[in-house]
Each structure stands twice: as C-alpha cells, then as structure tokens.
PyMOL CGO cylinders between C-alpha atoms (Angstrom):
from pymol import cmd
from pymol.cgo import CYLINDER

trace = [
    CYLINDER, 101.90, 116.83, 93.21, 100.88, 118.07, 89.85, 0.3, 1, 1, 1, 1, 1, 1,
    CYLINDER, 100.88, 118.07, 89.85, 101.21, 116.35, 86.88, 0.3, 1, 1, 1, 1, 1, 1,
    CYLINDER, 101.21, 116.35, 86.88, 101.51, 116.67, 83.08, 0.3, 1, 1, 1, 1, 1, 1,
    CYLINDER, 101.51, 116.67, 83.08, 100.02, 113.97, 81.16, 0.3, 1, 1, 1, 1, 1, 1,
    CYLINDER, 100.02, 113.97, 81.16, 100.90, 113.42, 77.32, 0.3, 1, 1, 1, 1, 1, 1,
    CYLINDER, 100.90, 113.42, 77.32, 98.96, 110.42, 76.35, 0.3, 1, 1, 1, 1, 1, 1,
    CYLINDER, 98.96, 110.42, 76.35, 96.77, 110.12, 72.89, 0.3, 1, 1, 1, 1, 1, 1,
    CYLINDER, 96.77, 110.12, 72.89, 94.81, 107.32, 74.05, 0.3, 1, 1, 1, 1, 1, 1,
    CYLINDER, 94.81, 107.32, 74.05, 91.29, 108.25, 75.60, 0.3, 1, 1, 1, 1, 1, 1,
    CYLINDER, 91.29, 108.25, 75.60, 90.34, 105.36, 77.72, 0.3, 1, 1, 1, 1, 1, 1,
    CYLINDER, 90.34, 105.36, 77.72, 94.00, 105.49, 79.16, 0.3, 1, 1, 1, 1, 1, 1,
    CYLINDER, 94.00, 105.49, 79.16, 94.17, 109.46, 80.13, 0.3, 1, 1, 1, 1, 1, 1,
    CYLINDER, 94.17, 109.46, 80.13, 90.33, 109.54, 81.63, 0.3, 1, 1, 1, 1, 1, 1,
    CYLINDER, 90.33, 109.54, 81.63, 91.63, 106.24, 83.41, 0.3, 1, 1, 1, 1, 1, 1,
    CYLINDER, 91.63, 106.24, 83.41, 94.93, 108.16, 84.91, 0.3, 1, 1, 1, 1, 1, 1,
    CYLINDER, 94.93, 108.16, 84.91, 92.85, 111.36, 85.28, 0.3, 1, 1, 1, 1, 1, 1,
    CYLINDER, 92.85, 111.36, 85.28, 90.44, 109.36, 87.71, 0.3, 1, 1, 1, 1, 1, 1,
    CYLINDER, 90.44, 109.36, 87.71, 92.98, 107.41, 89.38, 0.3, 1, 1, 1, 1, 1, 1,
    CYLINDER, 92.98, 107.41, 89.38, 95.80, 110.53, 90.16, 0.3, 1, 1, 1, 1, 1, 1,
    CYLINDER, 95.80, 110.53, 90.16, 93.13, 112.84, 91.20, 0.3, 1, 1, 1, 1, 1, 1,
    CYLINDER, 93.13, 112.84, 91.20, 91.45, 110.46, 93.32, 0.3, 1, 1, 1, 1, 1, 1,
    CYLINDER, 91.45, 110.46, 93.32, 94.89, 110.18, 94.85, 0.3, 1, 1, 1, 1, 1, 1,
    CYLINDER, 94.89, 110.18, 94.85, 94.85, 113.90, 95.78, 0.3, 1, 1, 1, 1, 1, 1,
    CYLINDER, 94.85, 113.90, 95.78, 97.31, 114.58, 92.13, 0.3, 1, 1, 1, 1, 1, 1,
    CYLINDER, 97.31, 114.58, 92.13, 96.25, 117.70, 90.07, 0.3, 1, 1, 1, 1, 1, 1,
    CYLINDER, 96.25, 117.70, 90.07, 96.82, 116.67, 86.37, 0.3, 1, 1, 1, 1, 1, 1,
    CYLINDER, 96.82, 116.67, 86.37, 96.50, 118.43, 82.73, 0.3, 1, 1, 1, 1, 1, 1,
    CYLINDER, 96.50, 118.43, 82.73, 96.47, 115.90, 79.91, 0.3, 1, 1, 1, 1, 1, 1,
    CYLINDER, 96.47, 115.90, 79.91, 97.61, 116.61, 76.46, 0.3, 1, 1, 1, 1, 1, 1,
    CYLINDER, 97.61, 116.61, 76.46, 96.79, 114.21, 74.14, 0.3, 1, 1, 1, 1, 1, 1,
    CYLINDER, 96.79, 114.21, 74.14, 99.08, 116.12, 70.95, 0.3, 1, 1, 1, 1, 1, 1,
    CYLINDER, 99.08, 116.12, 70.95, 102.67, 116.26, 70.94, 0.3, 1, 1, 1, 1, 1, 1,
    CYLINDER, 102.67, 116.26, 70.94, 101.83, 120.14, 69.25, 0.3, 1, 1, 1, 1, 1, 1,
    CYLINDER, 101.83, 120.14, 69.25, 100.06, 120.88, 71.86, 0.3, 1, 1, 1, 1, 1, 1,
    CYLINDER, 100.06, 120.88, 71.86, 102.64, 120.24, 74.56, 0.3, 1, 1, 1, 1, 1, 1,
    CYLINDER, 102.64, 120.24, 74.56, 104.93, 123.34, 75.84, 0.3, 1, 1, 1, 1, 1, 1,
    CYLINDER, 104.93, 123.34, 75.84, 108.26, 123.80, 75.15, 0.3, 1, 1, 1, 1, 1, 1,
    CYLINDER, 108.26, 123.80, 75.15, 108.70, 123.60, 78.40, 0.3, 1, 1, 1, 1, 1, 1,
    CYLINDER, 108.70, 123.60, 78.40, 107.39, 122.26, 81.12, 0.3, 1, 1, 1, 1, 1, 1,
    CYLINDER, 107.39, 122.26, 81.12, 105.47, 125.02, 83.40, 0.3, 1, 1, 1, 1, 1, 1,
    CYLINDER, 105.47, 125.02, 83.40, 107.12, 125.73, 86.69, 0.3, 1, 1, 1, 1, 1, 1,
    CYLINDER, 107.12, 125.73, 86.69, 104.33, 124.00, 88.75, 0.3, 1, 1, 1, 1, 1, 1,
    CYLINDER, 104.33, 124.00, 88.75, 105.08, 120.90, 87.22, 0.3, 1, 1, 1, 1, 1, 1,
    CYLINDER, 105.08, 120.90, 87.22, 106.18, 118.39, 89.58, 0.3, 1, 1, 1, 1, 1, 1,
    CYLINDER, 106.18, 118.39, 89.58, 106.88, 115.02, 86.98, 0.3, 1, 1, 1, 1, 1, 1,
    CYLINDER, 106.88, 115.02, 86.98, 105.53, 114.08, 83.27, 0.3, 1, 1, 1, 1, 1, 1,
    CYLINDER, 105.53, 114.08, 83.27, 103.73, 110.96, 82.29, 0.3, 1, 1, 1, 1, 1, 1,
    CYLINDER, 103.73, 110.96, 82.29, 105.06, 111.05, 79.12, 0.3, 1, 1, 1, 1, 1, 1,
    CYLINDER, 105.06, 111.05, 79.12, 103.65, 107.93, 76.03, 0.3, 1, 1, 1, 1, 1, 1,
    CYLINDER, 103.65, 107.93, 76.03, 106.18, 107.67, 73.03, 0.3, 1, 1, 1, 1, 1, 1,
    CYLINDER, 106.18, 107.67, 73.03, 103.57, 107.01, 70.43, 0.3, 1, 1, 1, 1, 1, 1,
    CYLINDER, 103.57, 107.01, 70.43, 101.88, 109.88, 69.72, 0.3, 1, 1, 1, 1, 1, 1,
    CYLINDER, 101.88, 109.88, 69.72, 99.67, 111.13, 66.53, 0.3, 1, 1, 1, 1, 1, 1,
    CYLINDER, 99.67, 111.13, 66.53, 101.95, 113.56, 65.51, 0.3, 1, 1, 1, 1, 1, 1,
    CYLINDER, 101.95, 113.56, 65.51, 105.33, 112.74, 66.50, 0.3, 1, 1, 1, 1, 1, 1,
    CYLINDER, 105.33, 112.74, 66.50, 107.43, 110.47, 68.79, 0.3, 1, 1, 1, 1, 1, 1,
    CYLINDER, 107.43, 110.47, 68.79, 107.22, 111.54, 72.85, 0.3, 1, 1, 1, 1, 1, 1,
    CYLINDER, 107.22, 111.54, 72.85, 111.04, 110.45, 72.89, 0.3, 1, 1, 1, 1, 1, 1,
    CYLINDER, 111.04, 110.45, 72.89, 112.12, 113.40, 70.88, 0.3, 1, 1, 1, 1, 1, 1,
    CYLINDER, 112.12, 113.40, 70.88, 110.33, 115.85, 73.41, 0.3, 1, 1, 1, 1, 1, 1,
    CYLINDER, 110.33, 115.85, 73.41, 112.53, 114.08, 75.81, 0.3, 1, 1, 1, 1, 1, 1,
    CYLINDER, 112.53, 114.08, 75.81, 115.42, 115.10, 74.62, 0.3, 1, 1, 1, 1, 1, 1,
    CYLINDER, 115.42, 115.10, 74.62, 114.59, 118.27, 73.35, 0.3, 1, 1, 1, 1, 1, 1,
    CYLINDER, 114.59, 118.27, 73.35, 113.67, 119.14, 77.17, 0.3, 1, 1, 1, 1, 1, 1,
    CYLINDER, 113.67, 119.14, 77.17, 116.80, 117.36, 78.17, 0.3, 1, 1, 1, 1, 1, 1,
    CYLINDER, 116.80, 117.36, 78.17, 118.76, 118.93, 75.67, 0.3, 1, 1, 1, 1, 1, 1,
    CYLINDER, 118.76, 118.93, 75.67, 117.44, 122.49, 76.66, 0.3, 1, 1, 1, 1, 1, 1,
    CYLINDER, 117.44, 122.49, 76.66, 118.27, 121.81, 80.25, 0.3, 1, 1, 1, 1, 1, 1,
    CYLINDER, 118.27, 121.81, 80.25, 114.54, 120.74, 81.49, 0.3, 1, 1, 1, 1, 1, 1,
    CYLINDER, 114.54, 120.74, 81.49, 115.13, 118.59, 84.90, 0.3, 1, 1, 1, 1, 1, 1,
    CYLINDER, 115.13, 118.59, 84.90, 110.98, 117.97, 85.69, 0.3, 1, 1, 1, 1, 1, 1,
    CYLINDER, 110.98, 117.97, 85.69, 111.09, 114.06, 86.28, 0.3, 1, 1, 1, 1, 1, 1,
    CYLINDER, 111.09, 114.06, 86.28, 109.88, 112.25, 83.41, 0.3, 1, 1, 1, 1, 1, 1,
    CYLINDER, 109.88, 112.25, 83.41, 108.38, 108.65, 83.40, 0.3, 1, 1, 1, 1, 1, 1,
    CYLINDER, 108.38, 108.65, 83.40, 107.91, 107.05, 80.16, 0.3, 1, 1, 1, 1, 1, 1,
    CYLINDER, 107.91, 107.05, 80.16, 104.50, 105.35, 79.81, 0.3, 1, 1, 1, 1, 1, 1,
    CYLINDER, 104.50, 105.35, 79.81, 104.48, 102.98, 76.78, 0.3, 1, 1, 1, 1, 1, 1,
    CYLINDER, 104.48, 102.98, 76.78, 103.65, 99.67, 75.05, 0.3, 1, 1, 1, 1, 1, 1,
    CYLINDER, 103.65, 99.67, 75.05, 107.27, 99.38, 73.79, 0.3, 1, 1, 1, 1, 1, 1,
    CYLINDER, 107.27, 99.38, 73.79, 108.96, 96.47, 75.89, 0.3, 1, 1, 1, 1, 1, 1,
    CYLINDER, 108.96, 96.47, 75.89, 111.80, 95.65, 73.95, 0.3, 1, 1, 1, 1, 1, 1,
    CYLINDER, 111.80, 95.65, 73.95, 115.09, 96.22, 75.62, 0.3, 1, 1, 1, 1, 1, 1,
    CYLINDER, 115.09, 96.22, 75.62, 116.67, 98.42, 72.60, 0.3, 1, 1, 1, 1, 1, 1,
    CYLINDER, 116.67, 98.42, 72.60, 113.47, 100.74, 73.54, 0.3, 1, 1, 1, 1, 1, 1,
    CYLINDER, 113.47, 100.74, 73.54, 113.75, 100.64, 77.36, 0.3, 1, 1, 1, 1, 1, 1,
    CYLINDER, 113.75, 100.64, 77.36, 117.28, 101.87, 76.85, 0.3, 1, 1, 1, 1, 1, 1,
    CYLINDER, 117.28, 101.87, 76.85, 116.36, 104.20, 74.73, 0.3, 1, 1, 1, 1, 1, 1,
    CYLINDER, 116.36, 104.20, 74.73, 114.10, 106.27, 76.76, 0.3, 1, 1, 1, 1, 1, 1,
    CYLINDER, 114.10, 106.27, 76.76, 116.13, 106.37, 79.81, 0.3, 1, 1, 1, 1, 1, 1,
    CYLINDER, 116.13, 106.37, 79.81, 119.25, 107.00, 78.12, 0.3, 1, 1, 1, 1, 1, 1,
    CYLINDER, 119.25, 107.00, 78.12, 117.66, 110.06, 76.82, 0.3, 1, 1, 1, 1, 1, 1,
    CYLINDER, 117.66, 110.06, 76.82, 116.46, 111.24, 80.31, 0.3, 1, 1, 1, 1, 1, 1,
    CYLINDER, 116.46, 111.24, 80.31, 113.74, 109.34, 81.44, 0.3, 1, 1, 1, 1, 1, 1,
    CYLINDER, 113.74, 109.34, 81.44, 113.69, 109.11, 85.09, 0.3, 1, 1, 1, 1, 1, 1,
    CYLINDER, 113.69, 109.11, 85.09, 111.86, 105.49, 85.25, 0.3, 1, 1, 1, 1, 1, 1,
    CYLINDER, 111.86, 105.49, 85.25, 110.19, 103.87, 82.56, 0.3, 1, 1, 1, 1, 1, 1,
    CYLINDER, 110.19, 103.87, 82.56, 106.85, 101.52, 82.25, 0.3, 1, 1, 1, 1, 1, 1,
    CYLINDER, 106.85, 101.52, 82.25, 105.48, 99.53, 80.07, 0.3, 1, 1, 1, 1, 1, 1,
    CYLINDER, 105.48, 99.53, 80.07, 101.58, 99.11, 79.49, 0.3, 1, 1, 1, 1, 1, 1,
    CYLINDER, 101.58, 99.11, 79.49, 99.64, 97.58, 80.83, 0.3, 1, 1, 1, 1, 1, 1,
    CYLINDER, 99.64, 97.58, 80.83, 100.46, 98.71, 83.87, 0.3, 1, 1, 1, 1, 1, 1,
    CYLINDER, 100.46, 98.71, 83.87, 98.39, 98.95, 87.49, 0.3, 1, 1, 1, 1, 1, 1,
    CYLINDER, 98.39, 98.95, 87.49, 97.61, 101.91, 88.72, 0.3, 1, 1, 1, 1, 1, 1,
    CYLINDER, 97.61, 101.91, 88.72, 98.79, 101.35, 92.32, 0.3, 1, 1, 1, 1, 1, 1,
    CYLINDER, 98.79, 101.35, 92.32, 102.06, 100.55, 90.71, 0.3, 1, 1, 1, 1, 1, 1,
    CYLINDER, 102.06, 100.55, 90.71, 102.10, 103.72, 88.73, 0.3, 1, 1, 1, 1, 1, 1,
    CYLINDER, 102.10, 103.72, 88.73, 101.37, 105.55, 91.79, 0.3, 1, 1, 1, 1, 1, 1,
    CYLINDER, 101.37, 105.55, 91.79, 104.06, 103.99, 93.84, 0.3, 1, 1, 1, 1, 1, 1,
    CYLINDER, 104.06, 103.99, 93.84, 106.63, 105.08, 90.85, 0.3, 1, 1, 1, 1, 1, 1,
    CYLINDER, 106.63, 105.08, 90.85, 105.43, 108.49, 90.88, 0.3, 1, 1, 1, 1, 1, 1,
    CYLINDER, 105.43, 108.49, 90.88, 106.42, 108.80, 94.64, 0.3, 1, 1, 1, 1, 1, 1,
    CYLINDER, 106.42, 108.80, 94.64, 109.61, 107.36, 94.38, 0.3, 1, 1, 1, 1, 1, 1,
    CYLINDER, 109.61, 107.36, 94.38, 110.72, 109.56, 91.53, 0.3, 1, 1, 1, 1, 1, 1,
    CYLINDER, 110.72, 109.56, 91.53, 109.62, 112.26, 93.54, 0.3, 1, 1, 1, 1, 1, 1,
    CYLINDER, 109.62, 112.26, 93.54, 110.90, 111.36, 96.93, 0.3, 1, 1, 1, 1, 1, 1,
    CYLINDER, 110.90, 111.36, 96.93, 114.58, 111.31, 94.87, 0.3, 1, 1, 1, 1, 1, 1,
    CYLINDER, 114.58, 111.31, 94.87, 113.87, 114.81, 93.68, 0.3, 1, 1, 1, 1, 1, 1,
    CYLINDER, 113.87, 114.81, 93.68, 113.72, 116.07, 97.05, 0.3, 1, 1, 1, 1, 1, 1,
    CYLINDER, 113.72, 116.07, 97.05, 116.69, 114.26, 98.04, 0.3, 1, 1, 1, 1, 1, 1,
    CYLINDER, 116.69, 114.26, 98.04, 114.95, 111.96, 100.73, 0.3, 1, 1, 1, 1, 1, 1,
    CYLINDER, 114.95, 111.96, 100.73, 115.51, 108.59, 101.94, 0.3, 1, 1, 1, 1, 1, 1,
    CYLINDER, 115.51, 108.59, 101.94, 111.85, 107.47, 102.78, 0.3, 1, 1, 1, 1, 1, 1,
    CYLINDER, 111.85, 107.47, 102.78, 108.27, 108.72, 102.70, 0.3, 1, 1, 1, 1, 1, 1,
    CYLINDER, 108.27, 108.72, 102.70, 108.76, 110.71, 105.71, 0.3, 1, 1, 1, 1, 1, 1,
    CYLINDER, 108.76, 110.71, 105.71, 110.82, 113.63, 105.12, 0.3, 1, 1, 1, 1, 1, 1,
    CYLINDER, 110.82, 113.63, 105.12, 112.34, 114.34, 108.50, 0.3, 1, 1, 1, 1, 1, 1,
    CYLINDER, 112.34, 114.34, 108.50, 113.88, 117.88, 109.61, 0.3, 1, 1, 1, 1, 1, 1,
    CYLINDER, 113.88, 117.88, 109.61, 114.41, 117.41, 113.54, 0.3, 1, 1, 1, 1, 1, 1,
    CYLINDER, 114.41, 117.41, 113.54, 111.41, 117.43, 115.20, 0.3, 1, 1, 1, 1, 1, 1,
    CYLINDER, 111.41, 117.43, 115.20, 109.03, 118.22, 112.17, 0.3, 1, 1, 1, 1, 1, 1,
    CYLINDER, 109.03, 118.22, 112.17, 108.45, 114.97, 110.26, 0.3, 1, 1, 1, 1, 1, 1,
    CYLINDER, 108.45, 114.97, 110.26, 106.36, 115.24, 106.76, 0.3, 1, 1, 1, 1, 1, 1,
    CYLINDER, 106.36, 115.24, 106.76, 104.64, 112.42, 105.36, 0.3, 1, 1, 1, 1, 1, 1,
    CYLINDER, 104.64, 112.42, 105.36, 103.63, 113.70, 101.35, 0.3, 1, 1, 1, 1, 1, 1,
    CYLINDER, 103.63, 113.70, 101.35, 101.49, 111.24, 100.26, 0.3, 1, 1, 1, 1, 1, 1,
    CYLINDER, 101.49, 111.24, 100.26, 99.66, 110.67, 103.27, 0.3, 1, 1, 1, 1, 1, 1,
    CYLINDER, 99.66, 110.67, 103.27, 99.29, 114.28, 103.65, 0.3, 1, 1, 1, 1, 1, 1,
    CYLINDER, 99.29, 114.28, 103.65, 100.16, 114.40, 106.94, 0.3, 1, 1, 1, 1, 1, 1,
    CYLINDER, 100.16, 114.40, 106.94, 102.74, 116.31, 109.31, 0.3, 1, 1, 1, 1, 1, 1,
    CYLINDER, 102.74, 116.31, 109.31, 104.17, 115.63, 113.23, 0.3, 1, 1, 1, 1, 1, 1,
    CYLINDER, 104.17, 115.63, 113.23, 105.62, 117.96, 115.20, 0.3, 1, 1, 1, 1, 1, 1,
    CYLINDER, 105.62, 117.96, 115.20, 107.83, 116.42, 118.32, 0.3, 1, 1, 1, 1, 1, 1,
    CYLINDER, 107.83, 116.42, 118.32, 105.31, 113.07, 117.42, 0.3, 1, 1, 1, 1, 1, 1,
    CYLINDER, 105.31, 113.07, 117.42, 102.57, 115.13, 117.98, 0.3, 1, 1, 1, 1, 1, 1,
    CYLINDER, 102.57, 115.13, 117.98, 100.08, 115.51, 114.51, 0.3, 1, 1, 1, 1, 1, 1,
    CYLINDER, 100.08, 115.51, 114.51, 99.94, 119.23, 113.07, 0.3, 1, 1, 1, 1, 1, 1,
    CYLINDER, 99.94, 119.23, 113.07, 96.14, 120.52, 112.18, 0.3, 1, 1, 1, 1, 1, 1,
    CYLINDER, 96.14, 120.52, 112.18, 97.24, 121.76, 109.31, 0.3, 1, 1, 1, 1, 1, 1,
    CYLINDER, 97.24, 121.76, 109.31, 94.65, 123.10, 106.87, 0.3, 1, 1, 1, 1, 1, 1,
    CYLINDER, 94.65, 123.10, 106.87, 95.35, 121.99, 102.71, 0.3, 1, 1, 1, 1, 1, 1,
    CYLINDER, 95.35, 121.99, 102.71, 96.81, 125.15, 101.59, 0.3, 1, 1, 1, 1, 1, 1,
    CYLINDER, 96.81, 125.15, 101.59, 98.97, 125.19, 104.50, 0.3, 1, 1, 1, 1, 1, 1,
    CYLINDER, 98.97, 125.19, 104.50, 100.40, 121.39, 104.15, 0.3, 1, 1, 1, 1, 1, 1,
    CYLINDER, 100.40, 121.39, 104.15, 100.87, 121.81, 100.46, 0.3, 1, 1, 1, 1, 1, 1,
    CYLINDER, 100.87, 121.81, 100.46, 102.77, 124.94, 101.55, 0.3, 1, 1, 1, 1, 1, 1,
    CYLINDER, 102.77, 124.94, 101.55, 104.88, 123.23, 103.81, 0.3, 1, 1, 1, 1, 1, 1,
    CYLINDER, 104.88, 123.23, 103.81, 105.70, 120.75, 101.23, 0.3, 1, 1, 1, 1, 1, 1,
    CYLINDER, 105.70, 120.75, 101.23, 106.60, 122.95, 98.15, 0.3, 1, 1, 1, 1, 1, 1,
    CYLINDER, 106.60, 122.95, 98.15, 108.83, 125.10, 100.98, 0.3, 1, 1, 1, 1, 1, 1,
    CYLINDER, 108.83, 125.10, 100.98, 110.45, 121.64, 102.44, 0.3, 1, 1, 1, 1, 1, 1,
    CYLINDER, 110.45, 121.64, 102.44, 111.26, 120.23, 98.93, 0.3, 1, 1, 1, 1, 1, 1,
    CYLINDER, 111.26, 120.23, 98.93, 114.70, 122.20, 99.12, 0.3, 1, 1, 1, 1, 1, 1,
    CYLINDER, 114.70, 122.20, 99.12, 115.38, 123.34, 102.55, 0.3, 1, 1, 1, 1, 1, 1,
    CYLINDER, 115.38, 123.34, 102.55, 117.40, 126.32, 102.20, 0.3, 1, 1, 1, 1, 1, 1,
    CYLINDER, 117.40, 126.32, 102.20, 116.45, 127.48, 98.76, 0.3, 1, 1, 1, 1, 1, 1,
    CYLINDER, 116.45, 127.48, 98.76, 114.74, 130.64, 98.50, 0.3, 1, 1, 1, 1, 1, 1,
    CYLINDER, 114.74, 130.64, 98.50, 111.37, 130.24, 96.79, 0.3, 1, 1, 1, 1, 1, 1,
    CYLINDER, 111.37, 130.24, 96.79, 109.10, 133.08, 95.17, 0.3, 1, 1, 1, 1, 1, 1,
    CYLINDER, 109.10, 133.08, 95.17, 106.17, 134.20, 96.35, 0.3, 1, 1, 1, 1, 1, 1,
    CYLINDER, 106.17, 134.20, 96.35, 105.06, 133.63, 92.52, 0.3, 1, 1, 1, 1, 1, 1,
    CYLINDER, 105.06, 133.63, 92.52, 105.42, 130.08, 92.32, 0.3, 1, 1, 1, 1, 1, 1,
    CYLINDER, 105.42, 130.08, 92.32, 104.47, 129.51, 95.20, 0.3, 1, 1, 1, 1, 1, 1,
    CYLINDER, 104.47, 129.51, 95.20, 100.85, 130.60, 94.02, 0.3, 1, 1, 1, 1, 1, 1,
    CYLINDER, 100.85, 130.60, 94.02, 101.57, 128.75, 90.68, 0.3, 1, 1, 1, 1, 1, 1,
    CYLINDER, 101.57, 128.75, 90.68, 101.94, 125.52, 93.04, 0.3, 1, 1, 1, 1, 1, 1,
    CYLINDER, 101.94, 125.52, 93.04, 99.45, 126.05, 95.89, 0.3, 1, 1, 1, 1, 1, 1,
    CYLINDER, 99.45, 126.05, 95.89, 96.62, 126.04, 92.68, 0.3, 1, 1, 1, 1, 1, 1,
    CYLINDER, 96.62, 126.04, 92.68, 98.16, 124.79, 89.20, 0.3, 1, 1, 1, 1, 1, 1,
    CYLINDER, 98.16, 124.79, 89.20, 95.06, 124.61, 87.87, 0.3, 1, 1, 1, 1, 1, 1,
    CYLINDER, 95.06, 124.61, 87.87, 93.62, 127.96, 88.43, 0.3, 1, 1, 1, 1, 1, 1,
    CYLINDER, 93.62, 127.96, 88.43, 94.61, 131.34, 88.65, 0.3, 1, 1, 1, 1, 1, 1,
    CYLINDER, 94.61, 131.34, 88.65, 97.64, 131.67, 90.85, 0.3, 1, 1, 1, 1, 1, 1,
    CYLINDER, 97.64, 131.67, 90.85, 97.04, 132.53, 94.70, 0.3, 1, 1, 1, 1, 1, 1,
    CYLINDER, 97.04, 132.53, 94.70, 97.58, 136.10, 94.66, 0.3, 1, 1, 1, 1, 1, 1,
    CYLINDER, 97.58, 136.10, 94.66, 100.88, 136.94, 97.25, 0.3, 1, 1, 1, 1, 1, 1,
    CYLINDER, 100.88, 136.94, 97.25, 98.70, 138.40, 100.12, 0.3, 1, 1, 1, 1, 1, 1,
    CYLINDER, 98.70, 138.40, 100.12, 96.79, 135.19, 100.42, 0.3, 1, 1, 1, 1, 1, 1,
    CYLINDER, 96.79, 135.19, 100.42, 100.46, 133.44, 100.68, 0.3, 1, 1, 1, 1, 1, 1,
    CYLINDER, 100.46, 133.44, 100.68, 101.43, 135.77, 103.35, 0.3, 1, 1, 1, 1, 1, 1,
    CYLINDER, 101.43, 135.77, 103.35, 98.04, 134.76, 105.58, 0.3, 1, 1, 1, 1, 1, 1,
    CYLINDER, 98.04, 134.76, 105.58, 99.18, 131.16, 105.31, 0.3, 1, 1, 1, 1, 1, 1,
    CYLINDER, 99.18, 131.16, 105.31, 102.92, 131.94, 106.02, 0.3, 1, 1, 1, 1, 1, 1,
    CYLINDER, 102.92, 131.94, 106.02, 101.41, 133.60, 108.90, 0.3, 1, 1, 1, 1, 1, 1,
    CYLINDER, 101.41, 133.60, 108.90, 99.42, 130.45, 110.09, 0.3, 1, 1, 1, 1, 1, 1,
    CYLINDER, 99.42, 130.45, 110.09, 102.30, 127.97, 109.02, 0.3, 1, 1, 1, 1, 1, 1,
    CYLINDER, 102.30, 127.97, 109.02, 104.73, 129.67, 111.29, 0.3, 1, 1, 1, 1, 1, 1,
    CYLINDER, 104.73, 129.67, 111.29, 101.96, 129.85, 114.01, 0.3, 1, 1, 1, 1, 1, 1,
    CYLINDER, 101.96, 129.85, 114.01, 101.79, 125.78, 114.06, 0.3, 1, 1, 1, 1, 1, 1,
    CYLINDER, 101.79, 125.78, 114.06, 106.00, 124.50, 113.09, 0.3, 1, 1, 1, 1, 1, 1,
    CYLINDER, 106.00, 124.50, 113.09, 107.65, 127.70, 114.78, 0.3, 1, 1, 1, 1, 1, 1,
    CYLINDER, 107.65, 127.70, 114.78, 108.64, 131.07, 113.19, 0.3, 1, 1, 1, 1, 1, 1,
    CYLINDER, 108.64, 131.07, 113.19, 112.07, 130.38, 112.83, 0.3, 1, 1, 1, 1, 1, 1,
    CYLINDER, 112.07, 130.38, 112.83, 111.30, 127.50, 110.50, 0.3, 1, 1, 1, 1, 1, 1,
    CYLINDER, 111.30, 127.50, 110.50, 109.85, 129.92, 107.53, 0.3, 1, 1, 1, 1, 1, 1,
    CYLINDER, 109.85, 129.92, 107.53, 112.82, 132.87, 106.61, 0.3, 1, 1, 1, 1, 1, 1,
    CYLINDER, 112.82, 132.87, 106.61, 110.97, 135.63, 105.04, 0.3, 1, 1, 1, 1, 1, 1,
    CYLINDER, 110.97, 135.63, 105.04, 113.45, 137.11, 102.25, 0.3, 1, 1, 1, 1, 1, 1,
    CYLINDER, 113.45, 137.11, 102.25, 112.24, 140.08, 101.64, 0.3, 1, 1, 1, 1, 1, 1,
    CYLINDER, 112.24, 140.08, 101.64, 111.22, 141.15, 98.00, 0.3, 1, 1, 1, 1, 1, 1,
    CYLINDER, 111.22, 141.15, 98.00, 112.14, 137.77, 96.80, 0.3, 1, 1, 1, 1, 1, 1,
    CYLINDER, 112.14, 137.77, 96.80, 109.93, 135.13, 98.92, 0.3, 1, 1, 1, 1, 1, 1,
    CYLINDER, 109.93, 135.13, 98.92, 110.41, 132.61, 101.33, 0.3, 1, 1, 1, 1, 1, 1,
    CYLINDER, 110.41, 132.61, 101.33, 113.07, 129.47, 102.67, 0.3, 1, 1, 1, 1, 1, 1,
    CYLINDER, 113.07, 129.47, 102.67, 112.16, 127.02, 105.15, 0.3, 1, 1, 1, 1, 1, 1,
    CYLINDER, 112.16, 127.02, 105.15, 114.45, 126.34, 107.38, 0.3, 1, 1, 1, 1, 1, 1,
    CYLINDER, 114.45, 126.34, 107.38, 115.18, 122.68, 109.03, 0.3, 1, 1, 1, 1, 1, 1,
]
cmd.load_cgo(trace, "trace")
C-alpha cells in the first residue's frame, strides 16, 4: 500500500516513516499543507492526514478533496479529542479518525481495515474461488496450495484484484508497482503479466488491448 503522509511534526513522521515501511508500506511525507497536491496522485492508496498544520488547517484539504470528488481513504491523525472535533472530521470525509497518541500496531490495523472496505472485502483474505489473497501478509493460495510469487508479481495481483472486473491501465499500473520511482515502463508489465498468468491461470488476467488489463475471478 502506498501512503501519503501530511504531518508537521518531525519525531512523529520519521516515527510513521519507520514503522509503515518496516511494514512493507511505501510512504511520502509532507510536512506543509502548500506543499500537498491538489490531488491526491493516482498511486495513492489512503492519507494520514494531521489537522494542525503550520500553514493551514488539514480539515479544509479534506473537504476541498471531498468537495472536488477525491475518494483516496483518508484517516485523520490528530491531538483533537473533543467530540465537536471527531465529528467534524468525519463528517467532512474522513474515513476513520485517531487521536494521538496513538500505537503504531493500532494505526496499522486501521490502515488495513480502511483498505480492506475499499476493495469491498469481508476479511483479510480476499477470496475469488480457488485463488485466496492475503494483502498484508503478502501471501497468495491457489486450490490451498501457496503461489511462489515473486514481489512485483504479488503486488500485481493485488492492484489487479482490488476491483475484479475493472479494466486497469498499463500506466498505473507502473505508477503502483513503484510509487516512489520512475514508473515501470509497460514492457516490464507485460513480462510479469506473462509470469502472473503462468502461476493463477491465463484466463484469470483479460488483456484489453490498447487500454490494459482486468483480472478476472
């Protein structure tokens, strides 16, 4: 999952920075609400998102993504525990909302659930039929039997299983197989199609010619 993380305070962001990416997250901290996009990039799979920032309040940039039709999950991080604030935030499109100090592990455990809604699935394991994904233990059955699936061809898996039947682009799919580096140019994508199919079944990845692919349950 990749993550954008607005939060002025430095001890806090190098603390989330270490904790997500040692929990296999790819992250890119802002730390000024001028500095933040008017949009949220495409690869961008949920915000962290504080409401006291140097120069400006984060609940604003809520709702001006909200407002402008912006649907990445968004989970308030902030010291603010009154009630009139809680409401606030998710009443302006906040998808959860926590209050600091906060544990990690609990953080974490947030982050998946707001995701696992996203994708429109019950539990951790996404199940199509046979083929059974498990996201954040990066891990993938076939009939009960465990896939050898390299990285780039799990996290492939995933961003094509996150809406079976949607067509996605060969172009974010590079975006999201490496968010923080130059996107994975579309011949490299078509190698790891290639080896995806190999290991699920063919009939599982639809090539749509010109446009990208759709997985298939």
């Amino acid at each position: 999952m990749h993550l954008l993380i607005v939060e002025d305070d430095l001890d806090l962001g190098q603390a989330l920075l270490a904790a997500l990416q040692g929990e296999g997250f790819t992250c890119v901290w802002i730390r000024r609400l001028a500095d933040v996009p008017a949009r949220p990039q495409p690869e961008v799979d949920a915000a962290l998102l504080d409401l006291t920032l140097p120069d400006g309040e984060g609940l604003a940039l809520l709702r001006r993504w909200r407002a402008s039709g912006v649907t990445t999950p968004v989970l308030v991080i902030t010291a603010r525990s009154a009630l009139d604030d809680r409401l606030a935030g998710l009443d302006s499109g906040a998808d959860d909302y926590i209050i600091k100090p906060f544990a990690m592990a609990e953080l974490i455990s947030r982050l998946w659930a707001v995701h696992r809604r996203t994708v429109q699935q019950a539990s951790a394991v996404w199940s199509f039929n046979a083929l059974a994904i498990e996201p954040r233990a990066h891990r993938a059955t076939l009939a009960g039997q465990p896939l050898d699936l390299s990285a780039r061809e799990f996290h492939l898996l995933v961003e094509l299983a996150r809406a079976p039947g949607e067509v996605v682009s060969k172009g974010i799919l590079g975006e999201k197989l490496e968010p923080s580096g130059d996107p994975v140019d579309p011949a490299t994508i078509e190698v790891h199609v290639s080896n995806l199919r190999r290991k699920i079944g063919a009939a599982r990845v639809r090539t749509v010619r010109g446009v990208g692919y759709q997985f298939v349950p």
